[in-house]
C-alpha positions as CSV (number, residue, x, y, z in Angstrom):
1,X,23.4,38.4,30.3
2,X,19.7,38.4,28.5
3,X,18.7,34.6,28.2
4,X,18.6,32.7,25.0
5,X,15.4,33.3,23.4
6,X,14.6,30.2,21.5
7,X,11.4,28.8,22.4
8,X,9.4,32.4,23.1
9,X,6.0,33.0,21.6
10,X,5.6,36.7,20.8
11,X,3.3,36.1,17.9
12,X,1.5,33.1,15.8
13,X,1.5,32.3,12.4
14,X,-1.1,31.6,9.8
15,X,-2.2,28.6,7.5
16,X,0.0,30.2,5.4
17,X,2.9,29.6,6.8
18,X,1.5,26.1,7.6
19,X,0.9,25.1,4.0
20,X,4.7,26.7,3.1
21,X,6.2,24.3,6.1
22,X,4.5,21.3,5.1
23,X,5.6,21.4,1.2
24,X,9.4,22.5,2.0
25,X,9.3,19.7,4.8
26,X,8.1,17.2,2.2
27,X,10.8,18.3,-0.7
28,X,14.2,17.7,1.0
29,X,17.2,15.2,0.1
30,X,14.8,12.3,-0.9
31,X,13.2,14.2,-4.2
32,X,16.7,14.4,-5.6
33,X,17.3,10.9,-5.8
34,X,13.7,9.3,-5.6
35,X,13.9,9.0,-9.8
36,X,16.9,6.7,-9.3
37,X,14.8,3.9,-7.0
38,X,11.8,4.4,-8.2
39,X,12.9,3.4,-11.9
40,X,9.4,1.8,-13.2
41,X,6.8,3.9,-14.8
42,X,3.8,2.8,-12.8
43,X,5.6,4.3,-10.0
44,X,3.8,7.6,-10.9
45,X,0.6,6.1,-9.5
46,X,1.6,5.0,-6.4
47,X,3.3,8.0,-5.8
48,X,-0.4,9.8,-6.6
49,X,-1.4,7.5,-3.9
50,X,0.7,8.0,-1.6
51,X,-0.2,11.7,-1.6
52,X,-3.7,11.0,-1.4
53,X,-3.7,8.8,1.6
54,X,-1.1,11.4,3.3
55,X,-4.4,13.7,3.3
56,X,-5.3,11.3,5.9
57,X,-2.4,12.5,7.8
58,X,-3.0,16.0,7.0
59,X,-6.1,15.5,8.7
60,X,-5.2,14.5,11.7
61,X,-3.1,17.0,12.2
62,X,-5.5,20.1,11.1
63,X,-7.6,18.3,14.3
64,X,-4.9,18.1,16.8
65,X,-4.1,21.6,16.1
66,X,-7.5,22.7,17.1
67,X,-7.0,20.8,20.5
68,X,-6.5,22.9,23.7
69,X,-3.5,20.3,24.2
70,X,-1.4,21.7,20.9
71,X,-1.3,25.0,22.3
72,X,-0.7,24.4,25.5
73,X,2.7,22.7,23.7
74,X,4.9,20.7,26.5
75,X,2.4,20.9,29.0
76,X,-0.3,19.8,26.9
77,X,1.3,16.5,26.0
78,X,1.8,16.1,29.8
79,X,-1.7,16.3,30.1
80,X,-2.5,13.4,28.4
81,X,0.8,11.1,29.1
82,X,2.1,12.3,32.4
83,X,6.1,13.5,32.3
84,X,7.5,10.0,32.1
85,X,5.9,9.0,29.4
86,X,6.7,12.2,27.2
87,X,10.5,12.2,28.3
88,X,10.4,8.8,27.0
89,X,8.8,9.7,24.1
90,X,11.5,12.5,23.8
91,X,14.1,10.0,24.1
92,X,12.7,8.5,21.3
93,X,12.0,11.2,19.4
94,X,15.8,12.5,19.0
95,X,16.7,9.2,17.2
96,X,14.1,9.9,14.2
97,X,15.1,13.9,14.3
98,X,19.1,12.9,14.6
99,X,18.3,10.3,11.9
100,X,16.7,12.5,9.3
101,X,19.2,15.3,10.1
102,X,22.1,13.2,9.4
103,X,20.7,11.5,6.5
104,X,19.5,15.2,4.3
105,X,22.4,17.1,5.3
106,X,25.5,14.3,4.3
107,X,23.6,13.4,1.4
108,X,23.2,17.0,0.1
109,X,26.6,17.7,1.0
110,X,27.6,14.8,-0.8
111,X,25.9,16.2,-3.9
112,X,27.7,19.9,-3.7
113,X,30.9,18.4,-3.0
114,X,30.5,16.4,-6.8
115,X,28.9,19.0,-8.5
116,X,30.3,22.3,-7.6
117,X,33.6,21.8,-4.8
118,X,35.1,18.9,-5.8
119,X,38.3,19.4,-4.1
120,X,36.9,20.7,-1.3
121,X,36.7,18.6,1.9
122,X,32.9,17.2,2.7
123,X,34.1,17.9,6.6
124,X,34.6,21.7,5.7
125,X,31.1,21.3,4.1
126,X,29.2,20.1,6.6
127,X,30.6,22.4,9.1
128,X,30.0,25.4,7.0
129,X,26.5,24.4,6.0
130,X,25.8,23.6,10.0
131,X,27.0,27.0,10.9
132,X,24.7,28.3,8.8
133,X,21.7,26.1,10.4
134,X,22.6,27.6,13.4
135,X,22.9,31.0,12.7
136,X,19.2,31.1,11.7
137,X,18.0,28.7,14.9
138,X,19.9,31.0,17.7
139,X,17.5,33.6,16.3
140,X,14.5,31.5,17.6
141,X,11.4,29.2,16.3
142,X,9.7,32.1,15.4
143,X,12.1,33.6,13.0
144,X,12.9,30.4,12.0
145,X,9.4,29.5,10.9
146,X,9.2,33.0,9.1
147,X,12.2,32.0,7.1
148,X,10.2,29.1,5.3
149,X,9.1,32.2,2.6
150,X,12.8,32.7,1.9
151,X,13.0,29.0,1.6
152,X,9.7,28.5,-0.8
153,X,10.5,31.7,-2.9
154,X,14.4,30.3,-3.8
155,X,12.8,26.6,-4.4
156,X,9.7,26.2,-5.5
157,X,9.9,27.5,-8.6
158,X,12.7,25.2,-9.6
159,X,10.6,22.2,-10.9
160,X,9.1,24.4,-13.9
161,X,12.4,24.2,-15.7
162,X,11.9,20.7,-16.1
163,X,8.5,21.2,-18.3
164,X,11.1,21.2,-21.1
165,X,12.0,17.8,-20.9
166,X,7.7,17.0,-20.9
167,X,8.1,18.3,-25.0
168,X,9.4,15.9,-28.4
169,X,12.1,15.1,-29.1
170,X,13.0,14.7,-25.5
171,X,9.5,13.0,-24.7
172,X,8.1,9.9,-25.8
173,X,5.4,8.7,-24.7
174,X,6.6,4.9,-24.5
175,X,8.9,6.1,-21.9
176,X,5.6,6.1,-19.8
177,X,4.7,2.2,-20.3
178,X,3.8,0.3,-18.6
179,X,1.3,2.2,-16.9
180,X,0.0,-0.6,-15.0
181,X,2.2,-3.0,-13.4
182,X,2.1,-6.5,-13.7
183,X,4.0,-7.8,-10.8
184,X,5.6,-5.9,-7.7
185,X,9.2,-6.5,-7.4
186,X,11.4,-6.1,-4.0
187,X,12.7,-2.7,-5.9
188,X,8.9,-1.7,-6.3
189,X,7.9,-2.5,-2.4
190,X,10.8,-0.1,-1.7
191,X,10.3,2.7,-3.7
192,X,7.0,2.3,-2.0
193,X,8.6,3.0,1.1
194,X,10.3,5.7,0.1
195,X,7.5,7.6,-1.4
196,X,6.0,7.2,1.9
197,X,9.2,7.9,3.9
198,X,9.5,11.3,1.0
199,X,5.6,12.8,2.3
200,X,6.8,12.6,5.8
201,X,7.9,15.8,7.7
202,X,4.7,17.4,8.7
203,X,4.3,15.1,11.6
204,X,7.2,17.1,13.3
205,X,4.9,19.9,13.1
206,X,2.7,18.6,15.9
207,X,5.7,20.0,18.4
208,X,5.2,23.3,17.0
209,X,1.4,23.7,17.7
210,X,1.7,26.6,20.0
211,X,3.4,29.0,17.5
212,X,0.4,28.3,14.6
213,X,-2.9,29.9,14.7
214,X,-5.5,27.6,13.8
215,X,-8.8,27.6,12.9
216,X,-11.4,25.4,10.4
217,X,-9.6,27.0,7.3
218,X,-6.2,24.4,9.0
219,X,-6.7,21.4,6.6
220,X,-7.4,23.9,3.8
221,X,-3.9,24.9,4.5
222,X,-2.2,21.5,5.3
223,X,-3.8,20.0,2.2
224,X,-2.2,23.0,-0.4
225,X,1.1,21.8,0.7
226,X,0.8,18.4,0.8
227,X,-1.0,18.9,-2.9
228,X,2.0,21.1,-3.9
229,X,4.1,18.6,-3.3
230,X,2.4,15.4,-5.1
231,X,2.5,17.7,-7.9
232,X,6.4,18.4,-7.7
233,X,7.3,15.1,-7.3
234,X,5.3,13.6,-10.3
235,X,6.3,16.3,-12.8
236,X,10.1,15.8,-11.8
237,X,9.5,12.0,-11.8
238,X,8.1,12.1,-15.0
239,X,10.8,14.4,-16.4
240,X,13.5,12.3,-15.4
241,X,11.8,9.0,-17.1
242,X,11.1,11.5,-20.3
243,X,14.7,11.8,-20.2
244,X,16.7,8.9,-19.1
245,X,14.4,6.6,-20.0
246,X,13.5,3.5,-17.1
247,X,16.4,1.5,-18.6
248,X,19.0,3.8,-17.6
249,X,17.3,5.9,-14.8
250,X,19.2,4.0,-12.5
251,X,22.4,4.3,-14.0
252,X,22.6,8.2,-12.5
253,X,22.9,8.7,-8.3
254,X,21.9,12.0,-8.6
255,X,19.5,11.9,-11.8
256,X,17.6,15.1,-11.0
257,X,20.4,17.5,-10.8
258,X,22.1,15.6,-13.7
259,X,19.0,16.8,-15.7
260,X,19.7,20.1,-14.5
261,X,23.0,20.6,-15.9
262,X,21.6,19.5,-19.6
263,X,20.1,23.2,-19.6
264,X,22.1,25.4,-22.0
265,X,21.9,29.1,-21.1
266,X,23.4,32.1,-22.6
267,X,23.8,34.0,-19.0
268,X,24.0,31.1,-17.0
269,X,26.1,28.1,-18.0
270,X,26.0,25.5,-15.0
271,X,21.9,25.8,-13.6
272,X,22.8,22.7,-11.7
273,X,24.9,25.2,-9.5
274,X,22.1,27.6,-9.2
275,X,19.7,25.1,-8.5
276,X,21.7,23.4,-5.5
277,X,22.8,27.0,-4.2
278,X,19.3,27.7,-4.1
279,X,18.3,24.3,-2.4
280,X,20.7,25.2,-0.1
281,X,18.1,27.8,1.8
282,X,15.5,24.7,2.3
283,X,18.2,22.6,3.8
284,X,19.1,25.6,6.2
285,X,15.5,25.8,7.0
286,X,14.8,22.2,7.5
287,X,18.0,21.5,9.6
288,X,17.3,24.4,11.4
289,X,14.0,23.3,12.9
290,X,15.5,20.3,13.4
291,X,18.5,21.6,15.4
292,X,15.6,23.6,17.8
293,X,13.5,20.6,18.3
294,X,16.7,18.2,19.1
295,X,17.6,20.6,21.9
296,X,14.1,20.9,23.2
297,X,13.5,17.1,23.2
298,X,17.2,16.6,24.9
299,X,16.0,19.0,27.7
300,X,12.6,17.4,28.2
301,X,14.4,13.8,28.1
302,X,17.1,15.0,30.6
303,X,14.3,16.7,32.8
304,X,15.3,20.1,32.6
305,X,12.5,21.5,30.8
306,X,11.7,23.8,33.3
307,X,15.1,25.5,33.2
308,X,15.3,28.5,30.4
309,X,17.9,28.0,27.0
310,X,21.1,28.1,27.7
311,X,23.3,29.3,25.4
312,X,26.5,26.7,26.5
313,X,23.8,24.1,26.0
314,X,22.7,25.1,23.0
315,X,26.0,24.9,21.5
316,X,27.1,21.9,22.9
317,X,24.2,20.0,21.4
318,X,25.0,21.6,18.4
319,X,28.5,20.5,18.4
320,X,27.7,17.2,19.2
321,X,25.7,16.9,15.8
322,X,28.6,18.1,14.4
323,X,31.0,15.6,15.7
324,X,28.2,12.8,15.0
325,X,28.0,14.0,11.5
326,X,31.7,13.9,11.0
327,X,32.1,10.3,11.9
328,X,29.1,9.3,9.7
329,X,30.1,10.9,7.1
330,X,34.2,9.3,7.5
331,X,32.6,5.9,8.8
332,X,29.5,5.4,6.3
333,X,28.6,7.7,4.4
334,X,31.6,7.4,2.2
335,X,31.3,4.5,2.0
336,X,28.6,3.1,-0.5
337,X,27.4,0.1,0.7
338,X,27.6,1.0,4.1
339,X,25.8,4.6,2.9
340,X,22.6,2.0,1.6
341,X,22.0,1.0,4.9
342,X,22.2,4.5,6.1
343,X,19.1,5.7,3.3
344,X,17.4,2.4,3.9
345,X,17.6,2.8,7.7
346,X,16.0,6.6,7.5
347,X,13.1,5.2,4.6
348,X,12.1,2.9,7.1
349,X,12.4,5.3,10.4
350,X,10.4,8.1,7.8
351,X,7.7,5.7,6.8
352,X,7.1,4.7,10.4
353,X,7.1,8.2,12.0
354,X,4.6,9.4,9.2
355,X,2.6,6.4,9.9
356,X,2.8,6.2,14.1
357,X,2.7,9.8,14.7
358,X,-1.2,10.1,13.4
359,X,-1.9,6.7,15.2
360,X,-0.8,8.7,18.3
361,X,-2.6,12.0,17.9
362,X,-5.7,9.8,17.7
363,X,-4.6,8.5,20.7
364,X,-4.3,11.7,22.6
365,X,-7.3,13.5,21.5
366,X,-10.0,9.9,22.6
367,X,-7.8,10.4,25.6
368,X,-8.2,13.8,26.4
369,X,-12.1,14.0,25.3
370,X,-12.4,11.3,27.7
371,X,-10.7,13.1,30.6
372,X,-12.8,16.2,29.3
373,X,-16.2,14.2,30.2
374,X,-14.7,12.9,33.3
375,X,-13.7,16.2,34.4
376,X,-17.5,17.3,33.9
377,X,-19.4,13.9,35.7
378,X,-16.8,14.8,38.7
379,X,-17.8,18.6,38.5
């Protein structure tokens, strides 16, 4: 029987790609609901901020791609930390992946269930929408990182229909003030957060450095995706305050696809459906990416990284998200106070990987320049 052929690289890809990854990575559950936490105006700022100090990020990770180390992939990292350290940093690792999985995939399930299957079981969901995931992983990281153009091309172009809502009588300027803030509340300090936990995602990308061609046009590329994306998330921000107004912009769990369905079309009544169906293709990305890297960190954790994909193990990891998702969704998610904890739990585990990962690659790279120059004084 041929063997599994996840993890094979036939062929890289190009900033392009790169710039596409980062920008879908960025725009998943959180940008559907960020409106209803951040509430206050000034919020538009920090989220401007936000974007510009996750160029610092970006950075980092344009100069770890041009490392010998991120193409060398699993055996670059065991260059610089030896084997125990990475399987514990695997170990680690499949809490934040496991984490985010759970928290995009029940929350956007939670969202079709209300807006387009309400009868329908959120169990059948989930399954249906993981089967999906998995269709597109078993075909490999490469094909799964050439489906991000599917993914941008169905999405992307979503936030221009909310330009209507930046136009009188919709918008009023007031709904804008005040622009400057004179005291931080505890809402503000975690809608901080969650900006910052919203920009993370690209740091996963530093697992997938030996399928990416790099070169000094990297940050170029890294920076149009992270720009893409402060520029989504103000215009949809400042859409949703245009039309709920601060006062009641917290009144709506789901404000941005409650936006959506005030669009009256002649050929297509509901857009809100459209608009999820199509969000559906960056969820199936996303998970997807994540479903590879859970299996390849489980297999470096459990020391087995030298043994080729295995189909059986493949699917059993698989199916154990499933039956993990189930019971979070029975045993939390449902319920809402229990589901706060849940988000709140992810914002923090976001902000921290998106702050701890670059703290690391700086790490690795003084690290491995200074086992360069050893190398040489010993030569």
């Amino acid at each position: 029987m041929e063997a599994l052929q996840l993890f094979n690289k036939n062929e890289t890809y190009n900033g392009f790609y790169i710039m596409l990854m980062v920008n879908r990575l960025q725009m998943l559950y959180f940008f559907l609901i960020m409106p209803r936490f951040l509430i206050h105006s000034y919020m538009i700022w920090v989220i401007i901020v936000v974007g510009i100090l996750s160029q610092l990020n970006i950075l980092l990770l344009s100069k770890w791609f041009l490392t010998r180390f991120s193409s060398a992939g699993y055996n670059g990292f065991v260059q610089l930390f030896g084997k125990k350290l990475v399987r514990l940093l695997s170990f680690f690792g499949l809490f934040f992946i496991l984490l985010k999985l759970f928290v995009i995939m029940l929350g956007f399930t939670e969202m079709v269930q209300i807006f387009m299957f309400p009868a329908t079981d959120s169990n059948w969901l989930i399954f249906f929408i993981l089967l999906s995931c998995l269709y597109v992983a078993w075909k490999g990281i490469e094909k799964t990182i050439r489906f991000v153009v599917i993914s941008f091309l169905c999405t992307f172009w979503m936030f221009f229909f909310f330009a209507f809502f930046f136009f009188p009588p919709i918008a009023q300027l007031s709904d804008l003030y005040p622009i400057i803030p004179m005291e931080l509340s505890g809402d503000s300090w975690k809608g901080i957060l969650l900006i910052l936990s919203s920009f993370s995602g690209p740091e996963f990308l530093v697992l997938l450095g030996p399928w990416f061609k790099t070169n000094n046009k990297t940050f170029r590329y890294l920076s149009y995706g992270n720009a893409l994306t402060v520029i989504e998330y103000v215009s949809l921000y400042m859409a949703s305050l245009f039309y709920f107004g601060s006062n009641y912009l917290s009144k709506s769990p789901f404000p941005i696809v409650t936006m959506a369905r005030y669009f009256q079309n002649p050929v297509i009544e509901r857009i809100d459906m459209v608009m999820l169906s199509l969000e559906l293709f960056n969820i199936v990305f996303a998970s997807s990416i994540f479903l590879l890297l859970f299996y390849g960190a489980s297999k470096i954790a459990n020391g087995k990284v030298d043994k080729p994909p295995s189909r059986v193990g493949f699917l059993f990891s698989v199916f154990i998200i499933l039956i993990g998702m189930i019971l979070v969704n029975e045993w939390i998610w449902k319920s809402d106070e229990k589901q706060v904890i849940l988000l709140n739990l992810q914002i923090l585990a976001g902000s921290l990987s998106y702050l701890v990962v670059p703290i690391i690659i700086v790490a690795m790279k003084i690290k491995g320049v200074n086992k360069h120059e050893t190398t040489k004084e010993n030569g």
